[in-house]
N, C-alpha and C positions, 0 to 999 in steps of 0.2 A: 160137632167136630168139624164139619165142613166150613162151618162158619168161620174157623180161625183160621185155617192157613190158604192160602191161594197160591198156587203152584206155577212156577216159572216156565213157559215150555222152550223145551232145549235138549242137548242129548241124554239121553236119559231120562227125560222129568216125567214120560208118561209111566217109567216103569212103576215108580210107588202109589202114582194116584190110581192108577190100575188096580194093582194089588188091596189098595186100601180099598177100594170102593166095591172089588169083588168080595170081600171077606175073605181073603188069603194071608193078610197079615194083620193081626188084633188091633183093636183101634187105640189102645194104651201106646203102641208105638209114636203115634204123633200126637197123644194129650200129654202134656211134660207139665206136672203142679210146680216141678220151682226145686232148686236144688237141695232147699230148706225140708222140701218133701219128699226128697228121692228115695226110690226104692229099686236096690241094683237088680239085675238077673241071677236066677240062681243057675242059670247054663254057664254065665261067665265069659259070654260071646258083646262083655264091653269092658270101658277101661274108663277110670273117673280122674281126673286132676281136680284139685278143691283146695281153698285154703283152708285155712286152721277152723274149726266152728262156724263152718259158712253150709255145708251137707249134711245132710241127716243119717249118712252112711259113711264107710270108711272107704275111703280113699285111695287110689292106687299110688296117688302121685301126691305132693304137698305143692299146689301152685306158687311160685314166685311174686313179687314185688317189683310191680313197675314203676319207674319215677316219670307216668305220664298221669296228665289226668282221662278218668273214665272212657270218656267219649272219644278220643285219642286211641286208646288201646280197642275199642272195641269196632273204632274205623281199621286199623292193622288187623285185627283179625279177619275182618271180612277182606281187603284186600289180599293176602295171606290165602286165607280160605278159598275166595275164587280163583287164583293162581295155580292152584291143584288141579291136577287131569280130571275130569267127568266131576266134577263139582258147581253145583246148584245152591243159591240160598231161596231156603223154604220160605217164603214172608208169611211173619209170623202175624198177627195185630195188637195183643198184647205184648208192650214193656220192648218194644225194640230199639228203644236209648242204650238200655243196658242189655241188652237181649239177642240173639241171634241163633239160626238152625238151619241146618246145611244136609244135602244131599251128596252124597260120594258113590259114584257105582265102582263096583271093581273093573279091574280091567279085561277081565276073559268073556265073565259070563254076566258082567252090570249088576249082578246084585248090591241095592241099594242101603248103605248103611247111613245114617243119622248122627249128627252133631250139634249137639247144644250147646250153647256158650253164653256167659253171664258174666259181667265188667261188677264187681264193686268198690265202689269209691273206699278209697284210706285217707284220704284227705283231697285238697283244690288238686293237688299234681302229683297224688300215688293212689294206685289202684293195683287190684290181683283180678284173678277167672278164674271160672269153674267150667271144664270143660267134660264132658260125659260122652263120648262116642260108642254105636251099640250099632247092631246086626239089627237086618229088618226079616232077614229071610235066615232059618238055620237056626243050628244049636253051635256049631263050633267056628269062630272067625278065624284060627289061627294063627293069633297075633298080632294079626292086623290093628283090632282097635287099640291096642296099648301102644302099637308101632307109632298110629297116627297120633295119639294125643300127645307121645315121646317128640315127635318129629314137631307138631306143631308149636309145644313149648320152648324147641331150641329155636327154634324160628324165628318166633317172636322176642324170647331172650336175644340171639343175636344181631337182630336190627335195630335194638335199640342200644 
């Protein structure tokens, strides 16, 4: 586990490697098989956008179509993504062409939630994402992760 991700420090970044390393938060939280393997929470403390036959679970959202290519979209989302308050990218070592996992603490109490994100190519200059935002700590988010995956896809929708 430790071998894949290497942690940014920054505000917040000690919070989950903390946690991870004491056993307070299961280590399935930062092993992520691939959206092809996902398996949601039965608390319901995340929110999944995906396109059509790309997740091996249903979906909250049906991802859009972007007329960029891959590596395009998946540079917007990281810039996007670090533009957010208390937001960290986890470097990942596996697949980060199309790949990327992000750190978000809330704003009262820094509880750290998790964001996955995966670019797949539709051709040289269209591509969709799958994006899965979840709770590290807790059973109930609130609404926050459906907020953020809602708020991230207009995002990106509208700058393009």
């Amino acid at each position: 586990m430790a071998s894949l991700y290497s942690f940014h420090r920054g505000p917040g970044s000690l919070w989950i490697e903390t946690l991870w390393r004491t056993g307070l938060i299961p280590p399935d939280v930062l092993s992520f098989p691939g959206f092809d393997k996902l398996e949601r929470r039965p608390t319901g403390n995340d929110a999944l956008a995906c396109p059509a036959g790309r997740c091996s679970t249903v979906s909250d959202f049906e991802s859009p179509v972007f007329e960029l290519p891959p590596q395009e979209l998946l540079a917007r989302v990281r810039k996007f993504a670090l533009s957010e308050p208390r937001t960290i990218e986890l470097k990942t070592v596996p697949n980060e062409d199309v790949r990327a996992d992000f750190q978000q603490a809330s704003a009262t109490l820094r509880f750290p939630d998790i964001v996955s994100v995966e670019v797949f190519a539709l051709g040289p200059q269209r591509s969709t994402l799958a994006i899965w935002s979840r709770s590290v700590v807790g059973r109930k988010d609130f609404g926050v992760n459906r907020a953020r995956v809602e708020r991230w896809l207009k995002a990106l929708q509208s700058a393009i």
